[in-house]
C-alpha positions in Angstrom: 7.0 12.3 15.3 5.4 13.8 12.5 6.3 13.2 9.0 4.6 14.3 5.8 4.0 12.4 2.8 3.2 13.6 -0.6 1.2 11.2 -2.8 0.3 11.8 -6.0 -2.0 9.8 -8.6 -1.1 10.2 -12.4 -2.5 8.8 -15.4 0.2 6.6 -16.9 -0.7 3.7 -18.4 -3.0 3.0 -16.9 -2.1 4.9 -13.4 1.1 5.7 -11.4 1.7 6.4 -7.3 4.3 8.8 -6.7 4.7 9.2 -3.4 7.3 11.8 -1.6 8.7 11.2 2.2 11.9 12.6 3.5 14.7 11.5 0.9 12.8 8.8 -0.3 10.7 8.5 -3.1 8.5 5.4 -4.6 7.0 5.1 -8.0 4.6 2.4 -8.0 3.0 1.4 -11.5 -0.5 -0.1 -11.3 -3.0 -2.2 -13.8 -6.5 -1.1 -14.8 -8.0 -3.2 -11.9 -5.4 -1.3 -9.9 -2.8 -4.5 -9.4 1.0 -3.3 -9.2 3.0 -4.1 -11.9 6.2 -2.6 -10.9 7.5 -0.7 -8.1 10.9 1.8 -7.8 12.0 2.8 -4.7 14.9 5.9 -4.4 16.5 6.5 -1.2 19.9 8.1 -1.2 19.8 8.1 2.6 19.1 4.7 3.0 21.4 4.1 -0.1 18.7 2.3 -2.1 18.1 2.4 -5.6 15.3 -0.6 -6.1 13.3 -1.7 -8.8 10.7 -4.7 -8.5 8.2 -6.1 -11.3 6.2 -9.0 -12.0 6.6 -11.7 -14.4 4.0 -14.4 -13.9 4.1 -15.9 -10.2 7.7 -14.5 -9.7 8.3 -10.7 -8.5 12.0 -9.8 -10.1 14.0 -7.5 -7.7 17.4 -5.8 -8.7 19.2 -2.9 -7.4 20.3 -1.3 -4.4 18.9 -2.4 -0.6 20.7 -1.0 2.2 24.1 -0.3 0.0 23.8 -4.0 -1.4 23.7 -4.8 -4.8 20.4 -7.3 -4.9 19.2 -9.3 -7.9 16.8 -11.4 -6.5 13.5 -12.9 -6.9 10.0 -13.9 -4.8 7.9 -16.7 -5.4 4.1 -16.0 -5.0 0.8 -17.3 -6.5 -1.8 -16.2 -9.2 -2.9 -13.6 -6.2 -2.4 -9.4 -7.1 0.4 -8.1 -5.8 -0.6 -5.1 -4.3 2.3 -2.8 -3.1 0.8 0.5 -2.5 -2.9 -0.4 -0.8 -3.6 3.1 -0.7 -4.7 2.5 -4.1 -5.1 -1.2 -4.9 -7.7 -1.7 -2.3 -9.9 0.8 -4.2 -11.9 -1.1 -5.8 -13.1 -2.8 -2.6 -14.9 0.1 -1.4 -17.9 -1.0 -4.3 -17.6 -4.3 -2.7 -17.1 -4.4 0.3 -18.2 -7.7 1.4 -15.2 -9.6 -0.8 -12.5 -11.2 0.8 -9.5 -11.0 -1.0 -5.8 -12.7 -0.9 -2.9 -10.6 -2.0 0.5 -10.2 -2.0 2.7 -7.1 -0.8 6.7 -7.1 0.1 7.6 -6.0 3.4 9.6 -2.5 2.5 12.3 -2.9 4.9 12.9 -6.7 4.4 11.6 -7.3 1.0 9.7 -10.4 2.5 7.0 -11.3 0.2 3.8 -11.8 2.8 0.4 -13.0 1.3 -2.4 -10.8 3.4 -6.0 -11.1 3.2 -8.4 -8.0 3.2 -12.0 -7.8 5.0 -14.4 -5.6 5.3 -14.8 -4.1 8.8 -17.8 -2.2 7.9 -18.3 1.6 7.4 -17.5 4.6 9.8 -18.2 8.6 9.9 -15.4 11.1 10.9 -13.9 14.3 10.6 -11.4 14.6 7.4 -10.1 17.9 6.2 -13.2 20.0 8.1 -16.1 17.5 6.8 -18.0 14.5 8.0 -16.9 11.4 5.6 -18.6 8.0 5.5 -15.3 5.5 4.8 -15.4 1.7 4.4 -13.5 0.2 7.1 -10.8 -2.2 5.7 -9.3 -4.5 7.6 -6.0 -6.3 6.1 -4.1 -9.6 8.3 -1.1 -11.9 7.5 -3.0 -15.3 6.4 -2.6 -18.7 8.4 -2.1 -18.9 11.5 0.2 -15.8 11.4 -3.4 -14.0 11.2 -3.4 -13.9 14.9 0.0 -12.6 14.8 -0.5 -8.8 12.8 -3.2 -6.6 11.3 -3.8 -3.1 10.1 -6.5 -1.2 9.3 -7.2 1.3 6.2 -10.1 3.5 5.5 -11.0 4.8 2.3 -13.8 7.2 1.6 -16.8 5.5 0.3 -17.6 8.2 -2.5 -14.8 7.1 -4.5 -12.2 5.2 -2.4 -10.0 7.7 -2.0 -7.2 7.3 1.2 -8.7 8.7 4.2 -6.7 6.7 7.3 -4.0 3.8 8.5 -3.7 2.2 11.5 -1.5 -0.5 12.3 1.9 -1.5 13.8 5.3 0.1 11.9 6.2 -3.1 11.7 6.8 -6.9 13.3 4.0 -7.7 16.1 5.0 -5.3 19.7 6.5 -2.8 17.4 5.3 0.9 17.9 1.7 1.8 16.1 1.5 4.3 13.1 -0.8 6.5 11.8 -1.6 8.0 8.6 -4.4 10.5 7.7 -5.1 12.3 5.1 -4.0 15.9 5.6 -5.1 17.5 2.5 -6.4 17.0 -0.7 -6.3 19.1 -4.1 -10.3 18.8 -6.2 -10.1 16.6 -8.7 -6.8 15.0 -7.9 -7.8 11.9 -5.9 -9.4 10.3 -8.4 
C-alpha cells in the first residue's frame, strides 16, 4: 500500500524534521553537524505520546509507548545518535568514502541499535521528471548482526537531499519498503 509522508525541514536551532504520516507525527531536533538531540513522537492511534533526548552516553525516554507510561533510558557510546537518516546522513554525501558508527532506536521497540554507514557508490535515476546523480548509502547492524539486516538510502549528490529507501520494514524476512521522494517545493530541501 501506499502511504504518503510529509517532511518538512525548519530552521530551529539549529534545524528541526517534522515529518507527517497518517495520525502520527515526529519532531526530531538536530545539531549543526546534523546529530539528533531530541526526538517527539505523537500518535493518538497508536496511543503514544513520546519524547527522547540525549544526555551524555544515555538517551532519556519518557512518555507514552503503546498506551504505557515509559520512563526509561538507553545506554550507548560517544557515537551520534542519528534518529531521522533522512537528514543526519547528509553530510556524508561530501564524503562519501567515511565509514561511520551511529546510533538509532528501533521506532516500534525503542531498541537502541548501533549501525554503521558505507558508501555504495553513486547512481543516476529518474526523480520527480529529471535525471539525478545520488550517492548510494548503504547502512547495516554492526558485529556479526551485519550479516543479519541492511538498508539502503540515496540522497542527491548536489546537496544531500532525500531521494530513496530501500530496506526491510523491519526484523530480517519481514516485508521490504520503499520510500521515494514524491515531490519537492524549491528552496525547501535545503
Amino acid at each position: 500500500s501506499v502511504k504518503n509522508l510529509d517532511w518538512r525541514l525548519e530552521k530551529d536551532d539549529p534545524y528541526r524534521l517534522v515529518a507527517d504520516i497518517g495520525a502520527e507525527r515526529d519532531i526530531t531536533r538536530v545539531d549543526d553537524l546534523l546529530a539528533t538531540t531530541s526526538w517527539k513522537v505523537t500518535d493518538p492511534v497508536a496511543n503514544t505520546d513520546l519524547m527522547v533526548w540525549r544526555e551524555g552516553n544515555l538517551l532519556q525516554i519518557e512518555g507514552r509507548f503503546k498506551g504505557e507510561t515509559i520512563r526509561e533510558h538507553r545506554k550507548i557510546d560517544a557515537a551520534p545518535w542519528y534518529q531521522a537518516l533522512s537528514i543526519s546522513l547528509r553530510p556524508l554525501v561530501d564524503f562519501p568514502q567515511r565509514d561511520l558508527a551511529f546510533w538509532s532506536l528501533r521506532p516500534d521497540t525503542l531498541e537502541a541499535h548501533k549501525l554503521r554507514v558505507a558508501s555504495g557508490g553513486e547512481e543516476v535515476f529518474d526523480i520527480l521528471g529529471q535525471k539525478t546523480t545520488a550517492v548510494k548509502l548503504e547502512i547495516r547492524l554492526t558485529g556479526f548482526k551485519s550479516m543479519l539486516w541492511k538498508c539502503h538510502y540515496w540522497l542527491r549528490k548536489s546537496d544531500g537531499l532525500f531521494l530513496r529507501y530501500e530496506g526491510p520494514s523491519g526484523p530480517p524476512g519481514w516485508p521490504l519498503t520503499r520510500v521515494t521522494l514524491a515531490e519537492s517545493e524549491p528552496g525547501a530541501d535545503r
